[in-house]
N, CA, C and O atoms as CSV, one atom per row, in Angstrom:
chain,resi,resn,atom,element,x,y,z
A,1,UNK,N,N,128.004,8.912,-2.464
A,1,UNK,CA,C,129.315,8.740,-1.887
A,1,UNK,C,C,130.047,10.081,-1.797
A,1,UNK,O,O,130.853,10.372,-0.913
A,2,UNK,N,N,129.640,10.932,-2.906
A,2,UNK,CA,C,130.483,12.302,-3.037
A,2,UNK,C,C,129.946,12.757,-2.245
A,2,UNK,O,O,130.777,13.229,-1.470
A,3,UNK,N,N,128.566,13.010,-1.769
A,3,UNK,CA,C,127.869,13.658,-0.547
A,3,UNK,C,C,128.757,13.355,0.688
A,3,UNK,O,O,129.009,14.280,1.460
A,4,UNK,N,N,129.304,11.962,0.945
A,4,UNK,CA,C,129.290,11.749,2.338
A,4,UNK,C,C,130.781,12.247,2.576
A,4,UNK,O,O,131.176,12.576,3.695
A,5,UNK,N,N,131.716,12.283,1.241
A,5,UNK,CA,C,132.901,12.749,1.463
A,5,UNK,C,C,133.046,13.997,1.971
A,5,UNK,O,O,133.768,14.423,2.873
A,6,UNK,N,N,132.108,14.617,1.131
A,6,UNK,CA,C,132.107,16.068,1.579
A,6,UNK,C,C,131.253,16.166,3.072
A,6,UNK,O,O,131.706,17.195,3.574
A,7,UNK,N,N,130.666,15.836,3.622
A,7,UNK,CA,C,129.539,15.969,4.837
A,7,UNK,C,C,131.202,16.013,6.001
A,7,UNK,O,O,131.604,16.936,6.709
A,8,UNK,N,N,131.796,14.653,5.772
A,8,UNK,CA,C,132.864,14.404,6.152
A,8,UNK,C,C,134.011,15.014,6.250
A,8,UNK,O,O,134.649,14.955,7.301
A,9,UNK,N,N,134.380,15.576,5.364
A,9,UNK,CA,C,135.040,16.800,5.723
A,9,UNK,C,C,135.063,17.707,5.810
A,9,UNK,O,O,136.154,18.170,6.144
A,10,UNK,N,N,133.705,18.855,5.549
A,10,UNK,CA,C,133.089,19.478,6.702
A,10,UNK,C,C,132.960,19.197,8.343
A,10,UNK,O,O,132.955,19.979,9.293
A,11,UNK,N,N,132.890,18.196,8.289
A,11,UNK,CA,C,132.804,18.232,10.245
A,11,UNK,C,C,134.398,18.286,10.465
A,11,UNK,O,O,134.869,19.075,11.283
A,12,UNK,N,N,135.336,17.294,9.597
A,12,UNK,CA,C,136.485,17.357,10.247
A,12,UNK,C,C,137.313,18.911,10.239
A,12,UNK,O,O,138.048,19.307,11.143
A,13,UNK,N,N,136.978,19.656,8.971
A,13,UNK,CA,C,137.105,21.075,8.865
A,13,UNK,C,C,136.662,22.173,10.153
A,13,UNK,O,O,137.249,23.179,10.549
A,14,UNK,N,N,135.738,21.713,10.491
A,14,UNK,CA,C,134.611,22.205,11.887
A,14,UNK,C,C,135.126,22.005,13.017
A,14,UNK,O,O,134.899,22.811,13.919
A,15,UNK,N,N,136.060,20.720,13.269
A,15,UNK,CA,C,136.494,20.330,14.320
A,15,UNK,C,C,137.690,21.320,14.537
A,15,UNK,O,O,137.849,22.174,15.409
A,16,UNK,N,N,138.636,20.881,13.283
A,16,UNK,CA,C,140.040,22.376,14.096
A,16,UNK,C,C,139.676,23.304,13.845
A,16,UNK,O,O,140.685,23.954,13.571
A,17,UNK,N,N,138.523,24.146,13.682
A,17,UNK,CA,C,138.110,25.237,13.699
A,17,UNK,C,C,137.696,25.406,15.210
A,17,UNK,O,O,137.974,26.318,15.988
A,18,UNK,N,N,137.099,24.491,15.361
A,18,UNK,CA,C,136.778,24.849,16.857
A,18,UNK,C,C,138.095,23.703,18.104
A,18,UNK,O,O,137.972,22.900,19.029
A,19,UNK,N,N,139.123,24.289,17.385
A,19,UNK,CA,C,140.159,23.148,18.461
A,19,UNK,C,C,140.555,23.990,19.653
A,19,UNK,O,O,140.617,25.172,19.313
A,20,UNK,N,N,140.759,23.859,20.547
A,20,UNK,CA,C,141.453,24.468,22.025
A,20,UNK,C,C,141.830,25.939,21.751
A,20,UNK,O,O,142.560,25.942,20.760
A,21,UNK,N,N,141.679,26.915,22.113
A,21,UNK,CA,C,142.723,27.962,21.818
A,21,UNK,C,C,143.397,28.420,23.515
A,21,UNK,O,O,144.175,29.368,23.405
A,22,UNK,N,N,143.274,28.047,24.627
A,22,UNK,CA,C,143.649,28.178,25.501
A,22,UNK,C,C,143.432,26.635,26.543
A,22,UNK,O,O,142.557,25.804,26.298
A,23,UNK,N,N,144.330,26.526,27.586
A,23,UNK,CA,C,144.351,25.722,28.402
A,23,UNK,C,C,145.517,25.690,29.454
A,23,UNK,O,O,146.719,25.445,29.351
A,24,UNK,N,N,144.412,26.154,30.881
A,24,UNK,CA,C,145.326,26.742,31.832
A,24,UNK,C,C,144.819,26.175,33.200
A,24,UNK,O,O,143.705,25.651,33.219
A,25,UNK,N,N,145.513,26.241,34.268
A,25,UNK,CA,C,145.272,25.771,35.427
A,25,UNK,C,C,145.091,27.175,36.794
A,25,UNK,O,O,145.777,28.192,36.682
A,26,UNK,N,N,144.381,27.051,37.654
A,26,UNK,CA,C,143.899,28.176,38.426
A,26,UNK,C,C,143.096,27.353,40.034
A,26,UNK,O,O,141.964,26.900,40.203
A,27,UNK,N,N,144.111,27.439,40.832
A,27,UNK,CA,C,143.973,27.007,42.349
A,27,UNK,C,C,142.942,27.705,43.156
A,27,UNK,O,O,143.171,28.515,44.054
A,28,UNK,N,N,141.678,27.267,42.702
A,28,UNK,CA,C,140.342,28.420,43.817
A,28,UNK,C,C,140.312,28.273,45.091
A,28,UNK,O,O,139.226,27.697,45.030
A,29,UNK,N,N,140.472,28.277,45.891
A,29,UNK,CA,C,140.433,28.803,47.700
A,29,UNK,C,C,139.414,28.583,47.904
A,29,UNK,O,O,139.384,27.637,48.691
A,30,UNK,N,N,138.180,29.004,47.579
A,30,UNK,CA,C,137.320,29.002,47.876
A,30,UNK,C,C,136.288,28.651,46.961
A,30,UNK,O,O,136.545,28.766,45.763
A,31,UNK,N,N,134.653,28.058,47.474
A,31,UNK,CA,C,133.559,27.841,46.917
A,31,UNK,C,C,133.354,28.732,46.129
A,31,UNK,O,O,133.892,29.822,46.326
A,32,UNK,N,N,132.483,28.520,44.966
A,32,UNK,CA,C,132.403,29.690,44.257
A,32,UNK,C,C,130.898,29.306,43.388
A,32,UNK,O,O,130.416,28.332,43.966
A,33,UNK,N,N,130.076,29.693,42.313
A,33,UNK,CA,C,128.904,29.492,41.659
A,33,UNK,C,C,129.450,29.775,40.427
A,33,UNK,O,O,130.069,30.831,40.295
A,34,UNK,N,N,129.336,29.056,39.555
A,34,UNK,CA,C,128.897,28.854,38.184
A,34,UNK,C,C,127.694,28.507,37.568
A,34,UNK,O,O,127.248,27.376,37.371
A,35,UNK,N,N,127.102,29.845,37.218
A,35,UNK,CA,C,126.045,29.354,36.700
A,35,UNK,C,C,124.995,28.913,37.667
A,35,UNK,O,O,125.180,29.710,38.587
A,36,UNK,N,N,124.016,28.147,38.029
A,36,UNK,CA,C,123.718,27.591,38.853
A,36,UNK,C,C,123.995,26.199,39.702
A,36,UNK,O,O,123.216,25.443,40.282
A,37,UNK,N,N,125.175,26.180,39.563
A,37,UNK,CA,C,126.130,25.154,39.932
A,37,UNK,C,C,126.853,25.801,41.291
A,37,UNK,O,O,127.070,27.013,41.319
A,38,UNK,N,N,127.240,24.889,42.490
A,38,UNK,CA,C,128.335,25.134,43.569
A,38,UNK,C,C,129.030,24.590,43.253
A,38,UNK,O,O,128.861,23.372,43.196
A,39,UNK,N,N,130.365,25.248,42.813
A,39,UNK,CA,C,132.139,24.669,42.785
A,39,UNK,C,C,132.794,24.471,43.593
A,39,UNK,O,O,133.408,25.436,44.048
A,40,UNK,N,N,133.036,22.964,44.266
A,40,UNK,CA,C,134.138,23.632,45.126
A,40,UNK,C,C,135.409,24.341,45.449
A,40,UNK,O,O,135.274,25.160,44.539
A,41,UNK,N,N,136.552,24.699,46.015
A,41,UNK,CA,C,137.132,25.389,46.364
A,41,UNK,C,C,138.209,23.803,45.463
A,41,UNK,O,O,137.872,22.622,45.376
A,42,UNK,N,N,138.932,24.193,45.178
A,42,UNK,CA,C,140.387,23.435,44.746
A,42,UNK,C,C,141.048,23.628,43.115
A,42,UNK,O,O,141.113,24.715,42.541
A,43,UNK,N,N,141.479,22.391,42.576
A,43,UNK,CA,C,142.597,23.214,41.718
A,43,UNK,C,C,141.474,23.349,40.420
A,43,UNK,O,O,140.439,22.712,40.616
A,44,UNK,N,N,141.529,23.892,39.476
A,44,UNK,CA,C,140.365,23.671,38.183
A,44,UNK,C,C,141.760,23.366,37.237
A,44,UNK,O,O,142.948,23.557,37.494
A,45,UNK,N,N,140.937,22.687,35.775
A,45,UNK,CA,C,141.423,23.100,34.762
A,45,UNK,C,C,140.647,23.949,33.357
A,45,UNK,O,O,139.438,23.853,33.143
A,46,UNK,N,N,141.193,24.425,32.853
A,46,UNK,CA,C,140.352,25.610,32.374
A,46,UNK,C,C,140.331,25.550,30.825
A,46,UNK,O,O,141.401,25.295,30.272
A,47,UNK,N,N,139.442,25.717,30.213
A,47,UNK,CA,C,139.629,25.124,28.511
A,47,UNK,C,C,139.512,25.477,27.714
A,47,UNK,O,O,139.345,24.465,27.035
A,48,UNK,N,N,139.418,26.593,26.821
A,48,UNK,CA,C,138.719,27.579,26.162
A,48,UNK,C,C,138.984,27.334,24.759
A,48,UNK,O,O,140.095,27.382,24.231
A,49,UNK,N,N,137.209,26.903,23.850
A,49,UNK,CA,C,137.680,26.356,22.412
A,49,UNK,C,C,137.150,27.858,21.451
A,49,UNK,O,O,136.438,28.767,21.878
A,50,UNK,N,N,137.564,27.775,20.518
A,50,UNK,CA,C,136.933,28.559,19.307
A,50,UNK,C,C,135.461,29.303,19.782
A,50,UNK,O,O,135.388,30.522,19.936
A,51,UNK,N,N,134.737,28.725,19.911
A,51,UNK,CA,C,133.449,28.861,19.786
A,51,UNK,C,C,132.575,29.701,21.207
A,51,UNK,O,O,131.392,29.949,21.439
A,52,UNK,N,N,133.471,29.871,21.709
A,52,UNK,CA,C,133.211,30.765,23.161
A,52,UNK,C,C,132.835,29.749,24.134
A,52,UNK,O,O,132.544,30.144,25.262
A,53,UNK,N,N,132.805,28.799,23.939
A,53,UNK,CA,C,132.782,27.541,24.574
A,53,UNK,C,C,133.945,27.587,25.939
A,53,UNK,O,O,135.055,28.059,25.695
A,54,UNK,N,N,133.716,27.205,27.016
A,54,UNK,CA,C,134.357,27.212,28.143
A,54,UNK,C,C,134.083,26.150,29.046
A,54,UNK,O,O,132.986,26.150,29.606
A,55,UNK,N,N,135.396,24.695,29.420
A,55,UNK,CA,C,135.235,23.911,30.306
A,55,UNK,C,C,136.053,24.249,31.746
A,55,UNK,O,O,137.263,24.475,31.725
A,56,UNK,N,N,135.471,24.257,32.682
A,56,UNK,CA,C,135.791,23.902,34.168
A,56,UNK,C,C,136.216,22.675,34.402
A,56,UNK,O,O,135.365,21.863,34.040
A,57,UNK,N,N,137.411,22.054,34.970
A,57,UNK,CA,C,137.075,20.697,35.743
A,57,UNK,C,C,138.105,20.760,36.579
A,57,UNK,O,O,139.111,21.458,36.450
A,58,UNK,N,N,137.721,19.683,37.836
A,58,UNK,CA,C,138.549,20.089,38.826
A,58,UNK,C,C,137.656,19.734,40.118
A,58,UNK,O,O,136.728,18.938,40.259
A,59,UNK,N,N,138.269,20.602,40.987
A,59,UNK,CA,C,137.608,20.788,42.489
A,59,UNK,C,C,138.558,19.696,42.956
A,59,UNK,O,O,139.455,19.062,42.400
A,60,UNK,N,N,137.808,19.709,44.720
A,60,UNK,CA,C,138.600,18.583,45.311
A,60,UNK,C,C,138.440,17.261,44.566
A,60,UNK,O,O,139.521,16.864,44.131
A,61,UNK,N,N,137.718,16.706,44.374
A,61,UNK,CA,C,137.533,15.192,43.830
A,61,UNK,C,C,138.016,15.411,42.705
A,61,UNK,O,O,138.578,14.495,42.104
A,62,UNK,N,N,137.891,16.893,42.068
A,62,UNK,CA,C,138.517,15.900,40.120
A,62,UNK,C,C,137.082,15.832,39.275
A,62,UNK,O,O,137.055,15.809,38.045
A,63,UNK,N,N,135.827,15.801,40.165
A,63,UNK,CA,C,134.830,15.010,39.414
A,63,UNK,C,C,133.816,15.945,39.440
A,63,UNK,O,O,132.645,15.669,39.178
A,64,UNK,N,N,134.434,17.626,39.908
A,64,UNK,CA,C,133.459,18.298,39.661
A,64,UNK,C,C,133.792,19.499,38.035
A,64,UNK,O,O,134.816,20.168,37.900
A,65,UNK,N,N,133.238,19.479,37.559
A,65,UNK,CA,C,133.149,20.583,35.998
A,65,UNK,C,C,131.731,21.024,35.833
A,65,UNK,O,O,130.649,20.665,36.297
A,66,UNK,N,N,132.257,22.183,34.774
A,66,UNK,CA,C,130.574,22.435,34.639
A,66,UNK,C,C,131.320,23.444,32.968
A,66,UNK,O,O,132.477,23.812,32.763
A,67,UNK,N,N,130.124,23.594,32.122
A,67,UNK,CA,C,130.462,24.035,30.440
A,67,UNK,C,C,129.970,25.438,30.497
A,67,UNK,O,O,129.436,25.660,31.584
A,68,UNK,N,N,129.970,26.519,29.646
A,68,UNK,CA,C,129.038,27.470,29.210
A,68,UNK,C,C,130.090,28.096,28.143
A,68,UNK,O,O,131.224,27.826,27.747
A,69,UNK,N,N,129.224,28.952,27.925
A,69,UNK,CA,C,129.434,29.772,26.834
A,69,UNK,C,C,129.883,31.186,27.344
A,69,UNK,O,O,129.043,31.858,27.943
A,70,UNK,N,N,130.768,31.539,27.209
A,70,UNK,CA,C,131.653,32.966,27.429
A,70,UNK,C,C,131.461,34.477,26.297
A,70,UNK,O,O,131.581,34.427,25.073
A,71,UNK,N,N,131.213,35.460,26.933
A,71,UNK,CA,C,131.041,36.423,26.053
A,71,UNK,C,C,132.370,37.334,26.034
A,71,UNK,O,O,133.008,37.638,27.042
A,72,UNK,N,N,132.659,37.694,24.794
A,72,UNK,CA,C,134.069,37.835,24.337
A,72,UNK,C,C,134.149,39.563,24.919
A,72,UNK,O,O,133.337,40.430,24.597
A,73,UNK,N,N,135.332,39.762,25.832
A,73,UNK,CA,C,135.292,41.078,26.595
A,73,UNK,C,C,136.618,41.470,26.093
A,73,UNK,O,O,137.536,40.695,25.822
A,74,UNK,N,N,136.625,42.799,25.994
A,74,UNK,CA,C,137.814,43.793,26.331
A,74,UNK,C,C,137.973,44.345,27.488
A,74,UNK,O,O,137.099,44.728,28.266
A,75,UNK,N,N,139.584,44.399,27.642
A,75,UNK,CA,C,139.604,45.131,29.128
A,75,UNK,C,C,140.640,46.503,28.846
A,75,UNK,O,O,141.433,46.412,27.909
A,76,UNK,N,N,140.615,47.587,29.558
A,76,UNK,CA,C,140.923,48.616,29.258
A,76,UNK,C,C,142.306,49.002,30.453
A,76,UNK,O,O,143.116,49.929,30.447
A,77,UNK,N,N,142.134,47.937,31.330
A,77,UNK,CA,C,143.122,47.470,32.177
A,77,UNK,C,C,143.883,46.045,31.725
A,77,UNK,O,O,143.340,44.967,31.488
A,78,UNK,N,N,145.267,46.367,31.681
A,78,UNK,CA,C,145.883,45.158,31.081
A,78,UNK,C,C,146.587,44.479,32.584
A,78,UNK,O,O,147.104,44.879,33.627
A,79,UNK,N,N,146.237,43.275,31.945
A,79,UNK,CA,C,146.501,42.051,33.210
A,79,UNK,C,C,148.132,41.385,32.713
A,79,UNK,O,O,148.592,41.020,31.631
A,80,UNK,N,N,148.616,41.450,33.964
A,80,UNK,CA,C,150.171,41.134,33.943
A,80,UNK,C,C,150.248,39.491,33.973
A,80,UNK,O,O,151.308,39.005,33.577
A,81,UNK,N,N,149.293,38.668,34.376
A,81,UNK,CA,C,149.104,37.203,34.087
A,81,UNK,C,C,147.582,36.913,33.643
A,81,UNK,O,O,146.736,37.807,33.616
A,82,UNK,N,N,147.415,36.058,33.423
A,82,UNK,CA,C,146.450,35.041,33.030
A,82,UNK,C,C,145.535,35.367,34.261
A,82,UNK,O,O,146.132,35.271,35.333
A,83,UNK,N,N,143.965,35.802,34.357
A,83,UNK,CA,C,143.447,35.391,35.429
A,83,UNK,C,C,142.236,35.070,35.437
A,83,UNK,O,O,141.750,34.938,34.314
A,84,UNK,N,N,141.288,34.823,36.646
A,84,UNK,CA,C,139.841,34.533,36.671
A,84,UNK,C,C,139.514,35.586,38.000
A,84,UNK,O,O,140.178,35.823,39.010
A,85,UNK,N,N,138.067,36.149,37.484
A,85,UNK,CA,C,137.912,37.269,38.122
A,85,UNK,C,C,136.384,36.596,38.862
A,85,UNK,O,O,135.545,35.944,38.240
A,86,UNK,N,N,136.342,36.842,39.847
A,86,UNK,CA,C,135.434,36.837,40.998
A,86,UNK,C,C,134.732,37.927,41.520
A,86,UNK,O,O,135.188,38.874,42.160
A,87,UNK,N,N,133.438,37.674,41.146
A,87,UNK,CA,C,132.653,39.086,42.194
A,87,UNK,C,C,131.979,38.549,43.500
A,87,UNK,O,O,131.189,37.613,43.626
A,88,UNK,N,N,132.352,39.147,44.166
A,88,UNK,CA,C,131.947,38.454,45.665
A,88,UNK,C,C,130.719,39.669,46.338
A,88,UNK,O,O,130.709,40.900,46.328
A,89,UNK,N,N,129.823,38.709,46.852
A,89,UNK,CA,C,128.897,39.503,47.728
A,89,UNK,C,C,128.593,38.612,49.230
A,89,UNK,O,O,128.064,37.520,49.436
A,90,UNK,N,N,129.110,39.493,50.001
A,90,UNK,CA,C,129.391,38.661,51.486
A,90,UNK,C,C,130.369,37.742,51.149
A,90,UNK,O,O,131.348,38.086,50.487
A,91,UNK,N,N,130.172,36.397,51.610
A,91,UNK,CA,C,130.776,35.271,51.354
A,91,UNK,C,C,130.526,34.244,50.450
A,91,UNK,O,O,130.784,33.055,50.636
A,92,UNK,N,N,130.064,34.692,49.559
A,92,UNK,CA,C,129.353,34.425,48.427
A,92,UNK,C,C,130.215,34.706,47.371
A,92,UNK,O,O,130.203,35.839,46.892
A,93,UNK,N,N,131.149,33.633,46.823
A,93,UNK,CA,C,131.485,34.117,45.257
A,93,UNK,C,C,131.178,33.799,43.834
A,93,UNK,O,O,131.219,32.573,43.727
A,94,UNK,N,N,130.978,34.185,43.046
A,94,UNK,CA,C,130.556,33.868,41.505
A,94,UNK,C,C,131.686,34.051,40.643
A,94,UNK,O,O,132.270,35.119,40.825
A,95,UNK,N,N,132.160,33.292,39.743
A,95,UNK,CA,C,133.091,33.356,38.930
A,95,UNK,C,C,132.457,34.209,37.836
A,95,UNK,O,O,131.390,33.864,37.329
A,96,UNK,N,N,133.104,35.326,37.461
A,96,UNK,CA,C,132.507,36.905,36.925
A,96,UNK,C,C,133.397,36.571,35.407
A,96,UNK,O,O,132.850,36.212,34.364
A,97,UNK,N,N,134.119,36.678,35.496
A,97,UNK,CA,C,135.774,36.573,34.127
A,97,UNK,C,C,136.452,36.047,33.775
A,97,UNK,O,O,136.811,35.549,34.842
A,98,UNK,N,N,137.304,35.477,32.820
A,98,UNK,CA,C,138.619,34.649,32.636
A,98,UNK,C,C,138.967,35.466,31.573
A,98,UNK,O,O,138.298,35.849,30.613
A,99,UNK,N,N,140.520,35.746,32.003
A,99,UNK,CA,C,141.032,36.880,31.168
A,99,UNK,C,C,142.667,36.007,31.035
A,99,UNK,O,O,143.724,36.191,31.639
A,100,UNK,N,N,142.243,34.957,29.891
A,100,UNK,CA,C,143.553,34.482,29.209
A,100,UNK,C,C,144.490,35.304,28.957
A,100,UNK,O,O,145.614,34.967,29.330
A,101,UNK,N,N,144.368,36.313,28.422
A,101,UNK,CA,C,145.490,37.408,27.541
A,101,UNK,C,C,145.445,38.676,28.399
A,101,UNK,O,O,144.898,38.769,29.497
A,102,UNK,N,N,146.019,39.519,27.820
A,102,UNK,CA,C,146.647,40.724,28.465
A,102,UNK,C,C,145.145,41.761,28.661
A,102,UNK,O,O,144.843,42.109,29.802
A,103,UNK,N,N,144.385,42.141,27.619
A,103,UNK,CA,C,143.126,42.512,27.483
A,103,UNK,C,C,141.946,42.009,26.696
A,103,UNK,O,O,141.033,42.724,26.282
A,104,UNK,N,N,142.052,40.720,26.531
A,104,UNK,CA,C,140.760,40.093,25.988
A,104,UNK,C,C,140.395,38.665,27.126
A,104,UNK,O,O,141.255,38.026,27.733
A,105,UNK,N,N,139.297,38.491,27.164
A,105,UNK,CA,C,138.603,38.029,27.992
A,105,UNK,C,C,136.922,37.431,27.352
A,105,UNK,O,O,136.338,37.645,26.289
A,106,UNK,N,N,136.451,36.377,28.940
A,106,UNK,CA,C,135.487,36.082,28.502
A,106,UNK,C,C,134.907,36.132,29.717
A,106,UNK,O,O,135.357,35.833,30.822
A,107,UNK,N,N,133.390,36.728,29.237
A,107,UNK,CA,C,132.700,37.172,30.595
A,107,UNK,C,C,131.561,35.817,30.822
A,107,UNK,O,O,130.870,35.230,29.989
A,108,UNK,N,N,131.664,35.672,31.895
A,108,UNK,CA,C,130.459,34.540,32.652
A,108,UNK,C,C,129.345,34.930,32.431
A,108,UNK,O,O,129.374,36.159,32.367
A,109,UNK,N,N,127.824,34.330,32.191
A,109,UNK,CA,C,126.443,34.917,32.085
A,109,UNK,C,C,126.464,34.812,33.753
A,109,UNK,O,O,127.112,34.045,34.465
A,110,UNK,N,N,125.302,36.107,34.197
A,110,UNK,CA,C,125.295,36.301,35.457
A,110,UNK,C,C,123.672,35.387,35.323
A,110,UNK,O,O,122.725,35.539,34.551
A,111,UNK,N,N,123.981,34.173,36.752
A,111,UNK,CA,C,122.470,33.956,37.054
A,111,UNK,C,C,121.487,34.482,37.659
A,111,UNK,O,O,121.755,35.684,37.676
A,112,UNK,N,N,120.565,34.331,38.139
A,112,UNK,CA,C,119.281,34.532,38.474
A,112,UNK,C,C,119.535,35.023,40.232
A,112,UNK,O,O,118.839,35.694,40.995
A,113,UNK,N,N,120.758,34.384,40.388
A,113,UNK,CA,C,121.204,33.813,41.694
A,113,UNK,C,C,121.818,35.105,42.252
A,113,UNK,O,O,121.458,35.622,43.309
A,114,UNK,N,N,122.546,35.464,41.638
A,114,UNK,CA,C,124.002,36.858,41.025
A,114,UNK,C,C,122.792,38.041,40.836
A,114,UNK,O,O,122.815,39.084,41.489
A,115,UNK,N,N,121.795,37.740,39.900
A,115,UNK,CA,C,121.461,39.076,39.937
A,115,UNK,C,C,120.306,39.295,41.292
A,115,UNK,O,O,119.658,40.316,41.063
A,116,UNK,N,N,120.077,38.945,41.994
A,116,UNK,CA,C,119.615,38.536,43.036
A,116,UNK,C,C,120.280,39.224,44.036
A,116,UNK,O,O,120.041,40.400,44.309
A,117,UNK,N,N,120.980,38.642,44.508
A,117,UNK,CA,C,122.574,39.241,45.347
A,117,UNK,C,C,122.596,40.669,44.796
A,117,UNK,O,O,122.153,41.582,45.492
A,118,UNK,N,N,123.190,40.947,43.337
A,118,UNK,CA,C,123.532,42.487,42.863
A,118,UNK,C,C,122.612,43.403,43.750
A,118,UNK,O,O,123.000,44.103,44.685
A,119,UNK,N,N,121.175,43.259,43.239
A,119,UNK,CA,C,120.183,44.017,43.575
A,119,UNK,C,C,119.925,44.405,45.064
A,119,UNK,O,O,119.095,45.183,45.535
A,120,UNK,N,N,120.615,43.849,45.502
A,120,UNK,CA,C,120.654,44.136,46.940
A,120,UNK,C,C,121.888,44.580,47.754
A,120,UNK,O,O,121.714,45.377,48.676
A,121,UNK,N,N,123.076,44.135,47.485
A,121,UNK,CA,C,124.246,44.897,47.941
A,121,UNK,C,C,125.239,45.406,47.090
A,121,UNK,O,O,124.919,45.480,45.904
A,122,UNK,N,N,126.429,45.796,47.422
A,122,UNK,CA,C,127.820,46.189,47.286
A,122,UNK,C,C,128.828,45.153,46.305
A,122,UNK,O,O,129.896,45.309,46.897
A,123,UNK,N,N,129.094,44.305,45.300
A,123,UNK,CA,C,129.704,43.583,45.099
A,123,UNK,C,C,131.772,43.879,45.512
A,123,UNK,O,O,132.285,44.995,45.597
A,124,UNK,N,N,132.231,43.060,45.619
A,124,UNK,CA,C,133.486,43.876,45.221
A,124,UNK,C,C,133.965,42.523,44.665
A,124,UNK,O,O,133.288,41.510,44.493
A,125,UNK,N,N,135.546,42.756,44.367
A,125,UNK,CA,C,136.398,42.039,43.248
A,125,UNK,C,C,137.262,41.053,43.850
A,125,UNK,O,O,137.781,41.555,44.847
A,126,UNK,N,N,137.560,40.100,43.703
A,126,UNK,CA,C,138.659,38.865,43.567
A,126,UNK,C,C,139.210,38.710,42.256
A,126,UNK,O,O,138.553,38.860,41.226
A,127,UNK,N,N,140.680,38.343,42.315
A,127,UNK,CA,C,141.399,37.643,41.265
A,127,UNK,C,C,142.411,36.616,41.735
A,127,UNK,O,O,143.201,36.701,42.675
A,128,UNK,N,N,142.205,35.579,40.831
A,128,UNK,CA,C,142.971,34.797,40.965
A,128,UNK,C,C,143.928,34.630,39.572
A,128,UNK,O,O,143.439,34.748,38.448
A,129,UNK,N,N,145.488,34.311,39.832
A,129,UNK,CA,C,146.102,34.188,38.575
A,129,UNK,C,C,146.170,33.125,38.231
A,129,UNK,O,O,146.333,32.368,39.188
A,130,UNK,N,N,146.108,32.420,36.880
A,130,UNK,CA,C,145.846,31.671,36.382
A,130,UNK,C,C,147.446,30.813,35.702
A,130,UNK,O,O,148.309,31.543,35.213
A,131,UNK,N,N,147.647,29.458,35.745
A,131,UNK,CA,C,149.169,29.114,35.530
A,131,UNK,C,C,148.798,28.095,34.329
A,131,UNK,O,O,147.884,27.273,34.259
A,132,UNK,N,N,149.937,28.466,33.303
A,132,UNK,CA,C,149.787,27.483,32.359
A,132,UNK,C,C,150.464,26.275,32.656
A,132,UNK,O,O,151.376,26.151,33.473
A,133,UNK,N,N,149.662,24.860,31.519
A,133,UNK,CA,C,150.115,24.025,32.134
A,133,UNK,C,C,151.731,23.504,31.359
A,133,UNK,O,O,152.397,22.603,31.868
């Protein structure tokens, strides 16, 4: 019984450890790739827990999201809002960044797809600002 108390509050300990630390809203224009996923273009909501953990959801229907794991960035340029950073090649965009705070951030894993594209052209930059809710 003492086992299960404790098992038990370990997870619940685990849980607000890993509770929300951000949650923001960000209007995409356009299609974009996550991961190996197509997003469509509309409003997201954006979720960011403890654990580098990162939810998408959104698009036109509402019924599109997608999860991953974010690698924890510094930026050496400080951002005057909240944003999500886009690297575009042609008409092609990939969601590259989300930069909650002024200079910390979380970087997207680039796919197979992205590095594909890289290896062959010019990327350049998009931002979108990001609105709390």
């Amino acid at each position: 019984m003492k086992r299960l108390c404790l098992t038990v509050g370990l997870l619940a300990f685990s849980a607000a450890l890993q509770a929300q630390i951000f949650d923001t809203r960000a209007e995409v224009p356009f299609d974009f790739w996550l991961g190996q996923k197509l997003m469509p273009a509309g409003t997201y909501s954006i979720s960011h827990f403890g654990t580098g953990a990162v939810l998408l959801q959104g698009g036109k229907d509402s019924k599109d999201g997608a999860m991953f794991l974010g690698e924890t960035l510094s930026s050496r340029e400080r951002h005057a809002e909240p944003t999500l950073e886009f690297t575009r090649y042609g008409n092609v965009y990939f969601l590259s960044k989300i930069f909650p705070y002024h200079r910390e951030g979380l970087g997207v894993p680039k796919s197979a797809k992205e590095k594909e594209l890289a290896s062959r052209g010019n990327p350049s930059k998009t931002d979108i600002t990001l609105s709390t809710k």
